[in-house]
NUTORLO-596112 format. One record per atom (N, C-alpha, C): residue number from 1; atom name; residue in one letter; chain; x, y, z. Coordinates in steps of 0.05 Angstrom, whole numbers. Layout:
# NUTORLO-596112
+-----+------+------+-----+--------+--------+--------+
! seq ! atom ! type ! mol !   east !  north !     up !
+-----+------+------+-----+--------+--------+--------+
! NUM !   CA !    a !   A !      X !      Y !      Z !
...
+-----+------+------+-----+--------+--------+--------+
# end
This chain:
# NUTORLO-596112
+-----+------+------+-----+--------+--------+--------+
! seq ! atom ! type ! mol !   east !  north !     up !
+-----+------+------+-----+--------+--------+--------+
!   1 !    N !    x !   A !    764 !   -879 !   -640 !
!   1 !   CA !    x !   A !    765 !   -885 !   -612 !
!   1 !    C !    x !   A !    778 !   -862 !   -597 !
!   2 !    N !    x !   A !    798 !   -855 !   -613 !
!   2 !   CA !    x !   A !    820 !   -827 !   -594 !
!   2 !    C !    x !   A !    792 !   -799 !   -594 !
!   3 !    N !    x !   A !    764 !   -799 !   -608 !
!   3 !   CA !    x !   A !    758 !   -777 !   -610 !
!   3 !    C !    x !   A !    740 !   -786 !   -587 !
!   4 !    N !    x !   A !    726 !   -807 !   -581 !
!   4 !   CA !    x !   A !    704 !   -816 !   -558 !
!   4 !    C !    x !   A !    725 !   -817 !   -532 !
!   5 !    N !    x !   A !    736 !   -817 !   -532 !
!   5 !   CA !    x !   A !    755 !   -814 !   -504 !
!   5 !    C !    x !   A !    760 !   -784 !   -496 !
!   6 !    N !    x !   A !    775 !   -771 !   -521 !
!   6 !   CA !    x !   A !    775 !   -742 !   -521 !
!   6 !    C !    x !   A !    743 !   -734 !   -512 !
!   7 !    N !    x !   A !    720 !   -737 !   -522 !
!   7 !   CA !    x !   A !    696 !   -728 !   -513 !
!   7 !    C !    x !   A !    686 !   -735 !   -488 !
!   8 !    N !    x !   A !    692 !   -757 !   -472 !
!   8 !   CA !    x !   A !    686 !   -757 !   -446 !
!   8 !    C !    x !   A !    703 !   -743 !   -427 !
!   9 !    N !    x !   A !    720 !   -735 !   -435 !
!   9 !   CA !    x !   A !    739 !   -718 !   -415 !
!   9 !    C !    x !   A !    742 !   -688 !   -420 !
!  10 !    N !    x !   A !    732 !   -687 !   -440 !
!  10 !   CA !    x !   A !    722 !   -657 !   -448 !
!  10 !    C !    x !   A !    702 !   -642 !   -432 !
!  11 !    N !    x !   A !    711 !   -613 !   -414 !
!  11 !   CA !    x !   A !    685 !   -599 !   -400 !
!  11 !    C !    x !   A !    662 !   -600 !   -419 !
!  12 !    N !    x !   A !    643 !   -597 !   -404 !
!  12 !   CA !    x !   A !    614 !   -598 !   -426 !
!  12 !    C !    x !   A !    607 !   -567 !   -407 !
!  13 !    N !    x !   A !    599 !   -557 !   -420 !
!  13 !   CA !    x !   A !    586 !   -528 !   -419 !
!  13 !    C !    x !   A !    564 !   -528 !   -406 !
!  14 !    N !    x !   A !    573 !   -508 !   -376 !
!  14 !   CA !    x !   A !    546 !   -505 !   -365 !
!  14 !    C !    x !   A !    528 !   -494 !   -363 !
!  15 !    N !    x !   A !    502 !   -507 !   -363 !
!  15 !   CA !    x !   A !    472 !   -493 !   -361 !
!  15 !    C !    x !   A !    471 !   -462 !   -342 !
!  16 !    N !    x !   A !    456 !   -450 !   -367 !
!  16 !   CA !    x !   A !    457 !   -420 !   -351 !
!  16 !    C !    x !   A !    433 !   -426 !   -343 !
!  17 !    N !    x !   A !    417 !   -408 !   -321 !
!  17 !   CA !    x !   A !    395 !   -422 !   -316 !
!  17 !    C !    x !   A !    394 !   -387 !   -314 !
!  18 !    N !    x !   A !    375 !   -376 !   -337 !
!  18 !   CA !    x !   A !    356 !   -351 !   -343 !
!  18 !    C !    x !   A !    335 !   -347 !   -324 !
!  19 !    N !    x !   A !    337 !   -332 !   -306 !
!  19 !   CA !    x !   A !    317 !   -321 !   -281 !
!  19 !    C !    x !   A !    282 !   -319 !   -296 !
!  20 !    N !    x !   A !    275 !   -332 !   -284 !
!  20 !   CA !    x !   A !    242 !   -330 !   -289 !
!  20 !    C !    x !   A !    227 !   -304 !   -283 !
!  21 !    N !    x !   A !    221 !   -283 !   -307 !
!  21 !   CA !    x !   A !    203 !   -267 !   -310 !
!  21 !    C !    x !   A !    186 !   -269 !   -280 !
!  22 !    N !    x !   A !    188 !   -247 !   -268 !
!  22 !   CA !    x !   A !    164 !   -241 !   -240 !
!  22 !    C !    x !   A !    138 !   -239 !   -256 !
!  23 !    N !    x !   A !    118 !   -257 !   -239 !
!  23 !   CA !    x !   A !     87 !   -252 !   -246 !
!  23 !    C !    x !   A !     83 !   -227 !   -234 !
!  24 !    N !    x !   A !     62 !   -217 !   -248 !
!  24 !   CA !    x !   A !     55 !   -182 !   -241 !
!  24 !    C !    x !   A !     24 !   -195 !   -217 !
!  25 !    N !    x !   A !     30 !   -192 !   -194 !
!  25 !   CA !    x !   A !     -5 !   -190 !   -178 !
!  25 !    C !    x !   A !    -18 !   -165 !   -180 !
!  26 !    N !    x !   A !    -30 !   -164 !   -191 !
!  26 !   CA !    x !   A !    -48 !   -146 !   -189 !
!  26 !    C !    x !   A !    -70 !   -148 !   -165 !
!  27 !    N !    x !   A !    -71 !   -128 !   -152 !
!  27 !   CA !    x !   A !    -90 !   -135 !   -126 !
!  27 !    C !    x !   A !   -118 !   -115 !   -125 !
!  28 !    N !    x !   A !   -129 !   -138 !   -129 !
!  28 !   CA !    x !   A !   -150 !   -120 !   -134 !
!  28 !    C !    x !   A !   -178 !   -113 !   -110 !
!  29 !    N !    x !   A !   -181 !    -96 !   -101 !
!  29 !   CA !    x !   A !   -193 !    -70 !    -92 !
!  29 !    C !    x !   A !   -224 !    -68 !    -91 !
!  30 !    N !    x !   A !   -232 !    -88 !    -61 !
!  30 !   CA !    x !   A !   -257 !    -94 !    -61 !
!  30 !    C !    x !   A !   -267 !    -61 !    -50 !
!  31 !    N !    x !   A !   -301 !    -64 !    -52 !
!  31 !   CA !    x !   A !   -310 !    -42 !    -41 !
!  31 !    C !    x !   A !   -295 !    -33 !     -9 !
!  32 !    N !    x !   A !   -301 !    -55 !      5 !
!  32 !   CA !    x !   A !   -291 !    -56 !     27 !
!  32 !    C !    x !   A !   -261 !    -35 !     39 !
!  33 !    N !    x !   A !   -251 !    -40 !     17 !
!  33 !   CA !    x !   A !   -218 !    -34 !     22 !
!  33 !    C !    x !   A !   -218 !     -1 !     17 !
!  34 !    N !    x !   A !   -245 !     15 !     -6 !
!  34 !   CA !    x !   A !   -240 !     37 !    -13 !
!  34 !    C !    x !   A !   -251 !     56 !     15 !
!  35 !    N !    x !   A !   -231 !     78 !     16 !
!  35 !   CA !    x !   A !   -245 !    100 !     32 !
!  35 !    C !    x !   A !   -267 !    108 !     33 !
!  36 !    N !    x !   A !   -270 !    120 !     50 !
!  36 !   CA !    x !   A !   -302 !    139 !     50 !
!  36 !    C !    x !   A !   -300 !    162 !     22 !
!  37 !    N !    x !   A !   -287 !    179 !     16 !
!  37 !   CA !    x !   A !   -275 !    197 !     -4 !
!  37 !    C !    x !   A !   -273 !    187 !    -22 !
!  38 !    N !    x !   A !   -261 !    163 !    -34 !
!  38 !   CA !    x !   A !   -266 !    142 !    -57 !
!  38 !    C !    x !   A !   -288 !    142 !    -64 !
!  39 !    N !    x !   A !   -302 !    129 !    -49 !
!  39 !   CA !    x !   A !   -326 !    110 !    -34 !
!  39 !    C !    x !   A !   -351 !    137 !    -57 !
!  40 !    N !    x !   A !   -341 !    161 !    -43 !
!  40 !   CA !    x !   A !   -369 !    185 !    -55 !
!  40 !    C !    x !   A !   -361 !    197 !    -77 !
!  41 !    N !    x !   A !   -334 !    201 !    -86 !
!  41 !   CA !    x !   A !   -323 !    197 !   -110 !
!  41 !    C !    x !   A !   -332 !    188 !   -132 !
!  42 !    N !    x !   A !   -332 !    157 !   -131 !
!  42 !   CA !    x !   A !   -345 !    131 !   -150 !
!  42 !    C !    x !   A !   -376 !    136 !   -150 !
!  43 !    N !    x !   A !   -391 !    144 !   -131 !
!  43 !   CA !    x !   A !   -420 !    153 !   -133 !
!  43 !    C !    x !   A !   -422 !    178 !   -147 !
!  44 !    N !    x !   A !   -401 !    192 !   -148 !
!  44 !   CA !    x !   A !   -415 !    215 !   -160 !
!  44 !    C !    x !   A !   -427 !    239 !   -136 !
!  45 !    N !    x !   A !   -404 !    233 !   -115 !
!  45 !   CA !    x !   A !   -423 !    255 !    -93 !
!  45 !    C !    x !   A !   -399 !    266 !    -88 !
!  46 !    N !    x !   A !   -409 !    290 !    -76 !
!  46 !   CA !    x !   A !   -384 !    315 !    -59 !
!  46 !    C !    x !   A !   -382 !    296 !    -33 !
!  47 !    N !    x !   A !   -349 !    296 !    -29 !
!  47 !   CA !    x !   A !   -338 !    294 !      0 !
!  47 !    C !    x !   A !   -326 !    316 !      8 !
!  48 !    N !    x !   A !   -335 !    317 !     38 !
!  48 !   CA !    x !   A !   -308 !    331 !     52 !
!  48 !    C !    x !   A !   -312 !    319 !     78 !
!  49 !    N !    x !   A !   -285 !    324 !     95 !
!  49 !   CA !    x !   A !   -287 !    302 !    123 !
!  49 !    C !    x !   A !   -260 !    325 !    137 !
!  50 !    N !    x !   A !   -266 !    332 !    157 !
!  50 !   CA !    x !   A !   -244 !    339 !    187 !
!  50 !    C !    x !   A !   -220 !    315 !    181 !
!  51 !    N !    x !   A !   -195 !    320 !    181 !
!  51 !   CA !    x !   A !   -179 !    302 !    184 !
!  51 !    C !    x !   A !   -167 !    310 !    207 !
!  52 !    N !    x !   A !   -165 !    329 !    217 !
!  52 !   CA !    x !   A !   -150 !    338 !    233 !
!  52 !    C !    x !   A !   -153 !    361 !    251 !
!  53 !    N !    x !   A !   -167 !    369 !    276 !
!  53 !   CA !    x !   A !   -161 !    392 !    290 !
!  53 !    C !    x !   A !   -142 !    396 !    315 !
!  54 !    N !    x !   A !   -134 !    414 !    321 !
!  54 !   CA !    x !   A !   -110 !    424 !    336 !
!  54 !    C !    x !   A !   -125 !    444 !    347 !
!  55 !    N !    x !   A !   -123 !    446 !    379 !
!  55 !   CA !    x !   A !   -132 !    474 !    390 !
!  55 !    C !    x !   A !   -107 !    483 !    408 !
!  56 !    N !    x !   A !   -101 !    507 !    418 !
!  56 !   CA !    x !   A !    -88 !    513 !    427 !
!  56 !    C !    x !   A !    -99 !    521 !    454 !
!  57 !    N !    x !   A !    -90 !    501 !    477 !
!  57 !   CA !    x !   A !    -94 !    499 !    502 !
!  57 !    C !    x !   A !    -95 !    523 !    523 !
!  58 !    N !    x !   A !    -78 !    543 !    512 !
!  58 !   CA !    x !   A !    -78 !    561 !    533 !
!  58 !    C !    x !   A !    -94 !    582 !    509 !
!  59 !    N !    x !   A !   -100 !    581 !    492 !
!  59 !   CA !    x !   A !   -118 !    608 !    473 !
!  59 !    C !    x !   A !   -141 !    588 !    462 !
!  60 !    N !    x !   A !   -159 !    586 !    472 !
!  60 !   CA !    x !   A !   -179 !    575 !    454 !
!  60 !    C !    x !   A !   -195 !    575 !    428 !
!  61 !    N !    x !   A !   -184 !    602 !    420 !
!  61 !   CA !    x !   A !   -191 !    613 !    395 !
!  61 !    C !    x !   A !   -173 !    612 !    376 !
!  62 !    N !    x !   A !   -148 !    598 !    380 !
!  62 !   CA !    x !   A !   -129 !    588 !    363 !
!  62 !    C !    x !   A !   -128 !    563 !    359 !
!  63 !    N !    x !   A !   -119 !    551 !    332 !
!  63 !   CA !    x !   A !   -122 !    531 !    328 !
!  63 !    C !    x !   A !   -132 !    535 !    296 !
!  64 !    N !    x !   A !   -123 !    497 !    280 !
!  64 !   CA !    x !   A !   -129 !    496 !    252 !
!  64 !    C !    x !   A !   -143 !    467 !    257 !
!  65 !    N !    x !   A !   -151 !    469 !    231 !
!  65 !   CA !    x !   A !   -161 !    449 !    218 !
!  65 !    C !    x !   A !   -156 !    435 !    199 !
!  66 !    N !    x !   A !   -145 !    406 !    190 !
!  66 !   CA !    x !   A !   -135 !    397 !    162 !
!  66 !    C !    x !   A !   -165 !    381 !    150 !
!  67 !    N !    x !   A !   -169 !    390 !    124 !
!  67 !   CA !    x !   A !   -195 !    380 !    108 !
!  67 !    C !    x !   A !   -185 !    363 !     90 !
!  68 !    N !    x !   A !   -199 !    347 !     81 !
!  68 !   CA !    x !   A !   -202 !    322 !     54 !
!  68 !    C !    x !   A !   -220 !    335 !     43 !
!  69 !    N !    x !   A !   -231 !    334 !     18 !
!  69 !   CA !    x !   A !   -239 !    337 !     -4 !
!  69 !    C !    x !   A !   -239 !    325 !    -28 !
!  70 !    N !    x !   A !   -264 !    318 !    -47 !
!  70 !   CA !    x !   A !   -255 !    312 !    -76 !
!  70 !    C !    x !   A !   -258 !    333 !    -91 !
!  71 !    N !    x !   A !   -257 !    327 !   -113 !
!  71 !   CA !    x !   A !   -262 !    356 !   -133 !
!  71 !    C !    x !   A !   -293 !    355 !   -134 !
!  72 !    N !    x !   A !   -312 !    338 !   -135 !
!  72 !   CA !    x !   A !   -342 !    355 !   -129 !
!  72 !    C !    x !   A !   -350 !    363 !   -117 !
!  73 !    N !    x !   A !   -333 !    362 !    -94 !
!  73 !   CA !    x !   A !   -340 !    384 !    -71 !
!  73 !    C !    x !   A !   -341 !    414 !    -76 !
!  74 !    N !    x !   A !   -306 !    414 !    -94 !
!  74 !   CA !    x !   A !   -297 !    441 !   -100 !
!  74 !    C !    x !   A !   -320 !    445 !   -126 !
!  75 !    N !    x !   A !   -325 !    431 !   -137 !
!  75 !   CA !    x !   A !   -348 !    438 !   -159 !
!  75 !    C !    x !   A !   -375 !    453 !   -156 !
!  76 !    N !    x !   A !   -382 !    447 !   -119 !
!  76 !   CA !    x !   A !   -416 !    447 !   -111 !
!  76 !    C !    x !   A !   -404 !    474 !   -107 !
!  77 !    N !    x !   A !   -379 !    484 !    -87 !
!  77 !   CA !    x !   A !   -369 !    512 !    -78 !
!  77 !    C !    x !   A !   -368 !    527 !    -97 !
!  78 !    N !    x !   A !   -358 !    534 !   -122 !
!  78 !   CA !    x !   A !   -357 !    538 !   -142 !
!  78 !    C !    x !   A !   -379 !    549 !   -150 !
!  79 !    N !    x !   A !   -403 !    531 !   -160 !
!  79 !   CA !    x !   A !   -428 !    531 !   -163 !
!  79 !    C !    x !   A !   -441 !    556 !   -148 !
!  80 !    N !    x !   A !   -438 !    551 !   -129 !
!  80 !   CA !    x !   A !   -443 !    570 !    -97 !
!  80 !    C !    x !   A !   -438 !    593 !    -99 !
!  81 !    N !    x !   A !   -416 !    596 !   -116 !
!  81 !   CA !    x !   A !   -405 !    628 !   -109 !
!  81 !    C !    x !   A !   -387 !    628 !    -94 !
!  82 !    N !    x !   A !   -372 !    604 !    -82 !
!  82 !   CA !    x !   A !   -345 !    620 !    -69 !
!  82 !    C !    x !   A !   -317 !    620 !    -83 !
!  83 !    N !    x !   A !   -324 !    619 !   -107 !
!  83 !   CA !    x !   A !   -295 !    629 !   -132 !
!  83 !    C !    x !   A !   -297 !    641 !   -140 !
!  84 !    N !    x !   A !   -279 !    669 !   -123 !
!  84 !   CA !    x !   A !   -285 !    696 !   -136 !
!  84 !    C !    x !   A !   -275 !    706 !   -164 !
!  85 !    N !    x !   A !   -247 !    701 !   -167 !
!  85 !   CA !    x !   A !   -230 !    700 !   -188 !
!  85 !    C !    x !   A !   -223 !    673 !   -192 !
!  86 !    N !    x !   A !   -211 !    680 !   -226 !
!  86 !   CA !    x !   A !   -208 !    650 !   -243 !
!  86 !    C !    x !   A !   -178 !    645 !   -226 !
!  87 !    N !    x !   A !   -166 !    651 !   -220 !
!  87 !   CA !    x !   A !   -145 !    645 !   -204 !
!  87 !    C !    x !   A !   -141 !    633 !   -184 !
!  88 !    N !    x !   A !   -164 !    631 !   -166 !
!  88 !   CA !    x !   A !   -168 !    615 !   -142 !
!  88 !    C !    x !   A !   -168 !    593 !   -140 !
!  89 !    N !    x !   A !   -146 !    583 !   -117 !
!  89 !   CA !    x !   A !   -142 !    551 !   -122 !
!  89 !    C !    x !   A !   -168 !    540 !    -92 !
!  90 !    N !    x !   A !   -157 !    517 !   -100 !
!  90 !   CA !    x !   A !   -185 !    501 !    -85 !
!  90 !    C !    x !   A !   -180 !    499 !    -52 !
!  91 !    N !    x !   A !   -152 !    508 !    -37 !
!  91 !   CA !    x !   A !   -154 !    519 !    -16 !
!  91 !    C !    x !   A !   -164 !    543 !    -11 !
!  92 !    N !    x !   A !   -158 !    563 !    -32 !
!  92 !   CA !    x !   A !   -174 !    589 !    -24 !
!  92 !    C !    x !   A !   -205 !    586 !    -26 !
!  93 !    N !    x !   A !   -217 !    559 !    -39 !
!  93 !   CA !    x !   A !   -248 !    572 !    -37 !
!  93 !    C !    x !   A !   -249 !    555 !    -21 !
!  94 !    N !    x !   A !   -243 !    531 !     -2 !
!  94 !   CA !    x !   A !   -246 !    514 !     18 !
!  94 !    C !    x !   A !   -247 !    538 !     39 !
!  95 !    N !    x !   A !   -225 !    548 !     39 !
!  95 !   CA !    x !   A !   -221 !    573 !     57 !
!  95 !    C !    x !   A !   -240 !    598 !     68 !
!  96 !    N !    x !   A !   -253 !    606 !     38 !
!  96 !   CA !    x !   A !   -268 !    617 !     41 !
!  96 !    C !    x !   A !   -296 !    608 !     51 !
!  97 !    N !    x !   A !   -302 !    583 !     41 !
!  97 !   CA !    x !   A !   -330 !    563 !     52 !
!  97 !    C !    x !   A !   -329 !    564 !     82 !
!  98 !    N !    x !   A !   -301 !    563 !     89 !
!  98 !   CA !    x !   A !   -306 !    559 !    119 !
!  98 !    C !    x !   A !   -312 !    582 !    131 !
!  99 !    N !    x !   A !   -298 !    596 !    126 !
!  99 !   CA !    x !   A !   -306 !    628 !    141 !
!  99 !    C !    x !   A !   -328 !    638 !    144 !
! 100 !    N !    x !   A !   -342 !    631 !    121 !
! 100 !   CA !    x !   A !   -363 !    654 !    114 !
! 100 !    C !    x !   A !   -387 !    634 !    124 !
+-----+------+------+-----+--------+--------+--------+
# end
């Protein structure tokens, strides 16, 4: 009897409660959602696209341009002849495409 009395007055040990593993979402990536550059990428075609021009207001002949590109673009250039040396990175023959 003295040990059932001792046991109801005894703390009882409390529940750890172990945080539930995060589910991973994976979100997945209708046509819709991919870029145009993606978009010709996944086909198997050369992109390139203007992202950006700047002119300079008071010199009109100043001014840049920022380009997009995938690598079969740089592949068709290549092809082309505008990689003179094996050293040339793919701004210098973008570079050169444009100029010439």
């Amino acid at each position: 009897m003295f040990n059932k009395l001792k046991n109801l007055f005894q703390k009882k040990p409390e529940a750890v409660d172990e945080p539930k593993p995060k589910k991973l979402r994976v979100k997945k990536v209708t046509p819709a959602e991919l870029s145009e550059k993606d978009k010709a990428t996944a086909a198997g075609e050369p992109y390139v696209n203007i992202l950006r021009m700047d002119i300079d207001p008071n010199d009109i002949n100043s001014g840049s341009f920022e380009l997009d590109w995938n690598s079969l673009f740089i592949a068709r250039l290549v092809k082309a002849g505008y990689m003179k040396k094996k050293e040339d990175s793919e701004t210098v023959i973008i570079d050169r495409w444009w100029h010439e």
